[in-house]
N, C-alpha and C positions, 0 to 999 in steps of 0.2 A: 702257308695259307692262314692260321693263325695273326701272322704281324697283320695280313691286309683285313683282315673280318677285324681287326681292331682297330685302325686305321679307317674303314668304313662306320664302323660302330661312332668313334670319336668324330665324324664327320657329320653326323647327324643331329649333333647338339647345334654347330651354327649355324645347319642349315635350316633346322626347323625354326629355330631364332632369327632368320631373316627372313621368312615366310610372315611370321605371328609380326614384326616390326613393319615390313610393308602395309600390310594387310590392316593393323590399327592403326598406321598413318595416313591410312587411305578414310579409314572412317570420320575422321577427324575434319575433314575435308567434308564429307556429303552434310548438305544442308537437311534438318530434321535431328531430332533423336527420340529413346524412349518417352521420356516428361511430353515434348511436342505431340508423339501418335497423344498420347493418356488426353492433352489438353486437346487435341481436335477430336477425339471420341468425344468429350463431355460438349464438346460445341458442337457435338450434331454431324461432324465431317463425316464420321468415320472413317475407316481406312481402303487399299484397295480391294482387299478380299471382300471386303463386303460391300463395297459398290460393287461388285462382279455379281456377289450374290441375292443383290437386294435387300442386303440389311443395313445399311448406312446408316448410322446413328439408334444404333440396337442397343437398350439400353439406358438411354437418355430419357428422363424422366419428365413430363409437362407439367408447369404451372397455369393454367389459363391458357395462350398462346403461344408463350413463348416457353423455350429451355428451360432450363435452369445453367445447363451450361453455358448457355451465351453471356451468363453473367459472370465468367471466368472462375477460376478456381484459386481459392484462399491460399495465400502464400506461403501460410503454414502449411499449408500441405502440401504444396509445390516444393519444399524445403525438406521434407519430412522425405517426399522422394527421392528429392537428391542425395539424402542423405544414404537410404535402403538402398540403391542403386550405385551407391559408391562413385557420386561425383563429385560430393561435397561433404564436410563435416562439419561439427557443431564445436566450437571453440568458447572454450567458459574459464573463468575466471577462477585464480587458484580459490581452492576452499568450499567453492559451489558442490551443493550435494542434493540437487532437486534434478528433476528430467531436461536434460540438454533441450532447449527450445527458442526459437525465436522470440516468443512473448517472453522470455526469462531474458530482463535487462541486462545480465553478467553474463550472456552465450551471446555468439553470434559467428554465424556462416559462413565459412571458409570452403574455396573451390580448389579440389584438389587435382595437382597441376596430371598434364594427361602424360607424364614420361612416369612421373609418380603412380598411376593409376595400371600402364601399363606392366612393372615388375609388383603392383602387388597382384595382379592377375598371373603372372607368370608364375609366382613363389608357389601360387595356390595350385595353376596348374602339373607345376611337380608333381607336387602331391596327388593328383589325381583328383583335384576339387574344383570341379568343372562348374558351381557354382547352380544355383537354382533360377530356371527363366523366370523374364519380368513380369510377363504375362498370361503365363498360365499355373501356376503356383506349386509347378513340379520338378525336380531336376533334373538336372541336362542327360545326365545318365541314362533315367527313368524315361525320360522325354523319347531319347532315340533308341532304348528298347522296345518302346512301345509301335514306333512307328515300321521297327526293324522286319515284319516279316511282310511286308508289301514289295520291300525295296529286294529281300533275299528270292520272294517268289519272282519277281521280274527278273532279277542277276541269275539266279542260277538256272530257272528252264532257259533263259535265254541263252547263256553261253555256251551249258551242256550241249542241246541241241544243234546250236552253229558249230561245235568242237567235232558231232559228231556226224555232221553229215558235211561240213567243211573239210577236216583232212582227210576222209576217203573222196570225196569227190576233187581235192586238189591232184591228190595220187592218180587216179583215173585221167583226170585232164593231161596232167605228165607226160604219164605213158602212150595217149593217143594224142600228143600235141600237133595241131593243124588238122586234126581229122573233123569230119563233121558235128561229130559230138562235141568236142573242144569247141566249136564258133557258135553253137546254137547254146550250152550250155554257158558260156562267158556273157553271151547276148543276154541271157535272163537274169545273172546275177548282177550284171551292171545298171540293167533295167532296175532292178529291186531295191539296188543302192540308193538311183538317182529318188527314189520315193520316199517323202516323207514320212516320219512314222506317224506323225498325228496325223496326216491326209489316210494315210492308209487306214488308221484307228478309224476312223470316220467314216468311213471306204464299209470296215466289216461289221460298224454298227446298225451303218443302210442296210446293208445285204442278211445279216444272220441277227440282231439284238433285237429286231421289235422295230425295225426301221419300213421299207417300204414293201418288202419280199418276205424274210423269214424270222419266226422269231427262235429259234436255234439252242442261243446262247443268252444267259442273265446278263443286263446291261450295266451292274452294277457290282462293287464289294468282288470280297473274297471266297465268302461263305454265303447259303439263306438264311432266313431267321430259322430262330431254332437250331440251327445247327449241334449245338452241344448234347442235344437229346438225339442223333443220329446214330446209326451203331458204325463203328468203326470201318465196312466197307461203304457205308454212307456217308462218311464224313470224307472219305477219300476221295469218293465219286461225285460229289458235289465242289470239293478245294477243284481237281481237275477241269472239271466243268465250269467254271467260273473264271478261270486263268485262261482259258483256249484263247481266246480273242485280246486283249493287251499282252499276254505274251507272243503272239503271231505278229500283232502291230512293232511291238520294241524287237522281234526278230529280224523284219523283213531285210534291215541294213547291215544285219550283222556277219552276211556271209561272205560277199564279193573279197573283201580285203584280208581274210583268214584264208578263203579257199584259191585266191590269185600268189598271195604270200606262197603257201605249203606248194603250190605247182612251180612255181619260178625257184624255189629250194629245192625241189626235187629235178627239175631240168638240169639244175647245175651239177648236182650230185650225180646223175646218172648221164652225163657226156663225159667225167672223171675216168682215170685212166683205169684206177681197181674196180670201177664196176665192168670194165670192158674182158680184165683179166678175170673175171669171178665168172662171167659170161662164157670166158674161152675153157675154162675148164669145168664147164659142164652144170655147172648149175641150174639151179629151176629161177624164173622170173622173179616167183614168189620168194624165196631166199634172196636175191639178190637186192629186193628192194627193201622187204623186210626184214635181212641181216644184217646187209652192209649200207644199204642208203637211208634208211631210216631213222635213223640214231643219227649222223650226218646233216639231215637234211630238216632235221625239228630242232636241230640245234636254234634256229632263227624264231620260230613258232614259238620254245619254250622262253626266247628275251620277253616275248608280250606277258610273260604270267604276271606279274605286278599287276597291269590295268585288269586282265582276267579275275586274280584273286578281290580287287577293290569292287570291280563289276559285279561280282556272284553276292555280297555282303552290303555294299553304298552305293550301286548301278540302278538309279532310277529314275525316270523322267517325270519331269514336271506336267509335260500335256497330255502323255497316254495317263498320270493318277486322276485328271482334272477329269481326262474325257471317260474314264469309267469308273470315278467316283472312289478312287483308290486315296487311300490318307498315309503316306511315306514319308521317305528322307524326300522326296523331290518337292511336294508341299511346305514340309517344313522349315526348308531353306531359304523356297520365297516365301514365306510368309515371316521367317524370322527376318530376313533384308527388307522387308516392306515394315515391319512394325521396331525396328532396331533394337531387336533383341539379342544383345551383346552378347549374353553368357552361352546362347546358343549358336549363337555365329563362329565364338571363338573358341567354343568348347570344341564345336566338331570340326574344325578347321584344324586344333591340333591334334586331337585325337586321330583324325583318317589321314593327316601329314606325317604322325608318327609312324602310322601304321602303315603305309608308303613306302616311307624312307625305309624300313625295318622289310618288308617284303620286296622292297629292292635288292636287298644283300641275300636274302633266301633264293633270290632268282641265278644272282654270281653262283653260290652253291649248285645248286641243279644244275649249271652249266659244268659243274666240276664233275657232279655225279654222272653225267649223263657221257661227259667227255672227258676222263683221266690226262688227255692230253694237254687239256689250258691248262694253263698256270699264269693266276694275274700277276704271281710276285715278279715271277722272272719276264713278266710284260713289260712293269715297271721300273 
């Protein structure tokens, strides 16, 4: 077991390396970059989050009628960007010992080549120097700590709750398959599937936030103001009460494919010839499913832990943060691909790739512990 957890380990290096090479070769390609959003803010464009929200060209400053940005931005400082931003460098003449600058006759601007730009992002990234966004003046680390408990509160009530009412309702489906409960019960969970989660979001803001019937639930946020002055059964009862409604929205799909999974694994497990002989001598139902078929039959349930564990931690939607005013990983990702902010695109592109590839080999494990009986080497 050893050789293969090494052999997975060492597999991981090229493949995160042709993930991070796609993925910057792709950029390279879309028309725009950081300097272009910076030069349409000062010209008044702004970008799409803020035509969404009404703030288009926030920021931009009046002379009389017109911009100030319309009359473009000094190349020195278009220069001085590229420079911070690591697209270009300032090249000077041996001996020069004044600030690297355009206006300095003995420097001048060199565009560093993008193969070159990609390993010095890579060497940093070893290191764990994910670099600081372009646009908001904090680092990528700090960045997606900060947005980090929007995305865990969505990931973990939502998968908890589908875990826990998914694999006893698969088992139950099982055991009664074809009875009336199995068709009226399969009928709702496929129903629930086919439902959007933002339609649905929208669905429980009419009915329960203040929409046309109840107002129930806050339309908004995690917490209410003030919340820190709460006493600790308050602060509970309030986090709760704030998540009912976008964790119900990012639920409604999560169960059909977990609770149809665990019943189609347990069918097969329990028409097996040792659950018939476990049966013949005298067993109870309850033993037989949760002795012998259970550990058997989660065997397939436990392959999903990867996207489970990435779900509970980076599981977050873009339209249920919009539609209830939630600020996560799911905002931050469009807003980093709409404004082309690199250091954030690529920071957590290999950060949650590593951390993927690495909870993938944790999953082979639990299949070991769970099942003595694989052995990947002698698969191989």
């Amino acid at each position: 077991m050893g050789a293969y957890i090494l052999r997975r380990l060492l597999l991981v290096i090229p493949t995160l390396f042709g993930v991070m090479v796609i993925n910057f070769a792709l950029t390279q390609f879309v028309p725009g970059g950081p300097i272009q959003q910076i030069e349409a803010r000062f010209e008044g464009e702004g970008d799409a989050i803020g035509n969404l929200a009404g703030t288009e060209g926030a920021g931009v400053q009046e002379e009389g009628n017109s911009y100030v940005g319309a009359r473009g931005l000094p190349p020195e400082f278009l220069a001085k960007l590229e420079v911070q931003f690591g697209f270009a460098r300032f090249v000077c003449a041996e001996g020069f010992t004044g600030t690297p600058s355009l206006n300095a006759p003995e420097c001048r601007k060199e565009a560093i080549p993008a193969i070159e730009r990609f390993f010095i992002m890579m060497g940093k990234y070893v290191t764990l120097d994910f670099g600081e966004s372009y646009f908001r003046s904090i680092s990528v680390v700090d960045l997606v700590i900060e947005k980090m408990p929007v995305s865990i509160t969505l990931g973990l009530w939502s998968t908890l709750i589908a875990y826990l009412v998914s694999i006893p309702l698969g088992i139950r489906k099982a055991v009664r398959d074809g009875s009336s409960f199995d068709t009226w019960t399969s009928g709702v969970i496929i129903a629930a599937y086919a439902i959007p989660s933002f339609l649905f979001a929208v669905l429980l803001m009419v009915l329960f936030a203040g929409g046309s019937y109840f107002q129930w639930f806050p339309l908004r946020g995690l917490t209410s103001e003030g919340w820190q002055d709460f006493s600790l059964f308050g602060k509970i009862t309030d986090y709760l009460w704030h998540i009912v409604l976008p964790v119900t929205a990012q639920l409604i799909s999560s169960f059909a494919v977990l609770t149809l999974l665990t019943k189609n694994s347990f069918l097969d497990e329990i028409r097996k010839q040792y659950v018939m002989t476990a049966r013949a001598k005298g067993l109870s139902e309850g033993r037989v499913l949760y002795g012998h078929v259970f550990r058997n039959a989660m065997l397939i349930v436990i392959a999903g832990f990867p996207g489970l564990f990435l779900a509970v931690f980076f599981g977050s939607s873009l339209l249920i943060e919009v539609i209830f005013s939630l600020d996560g990983l799911g905002q931050l990702a469009f807003r980093s691909a709409v404004e082309r902010d690199y250091p954030v695109i690529f920071g957590t592109l290999f950060a949650f790739g590593l951390i993927g590839l690495i909870v993938g080999i944790i999953s082979d494990l639990m299949y070991v512990l769970v099942d003595p009986r694989i052995d990947f080497e002698r698969r191989e």
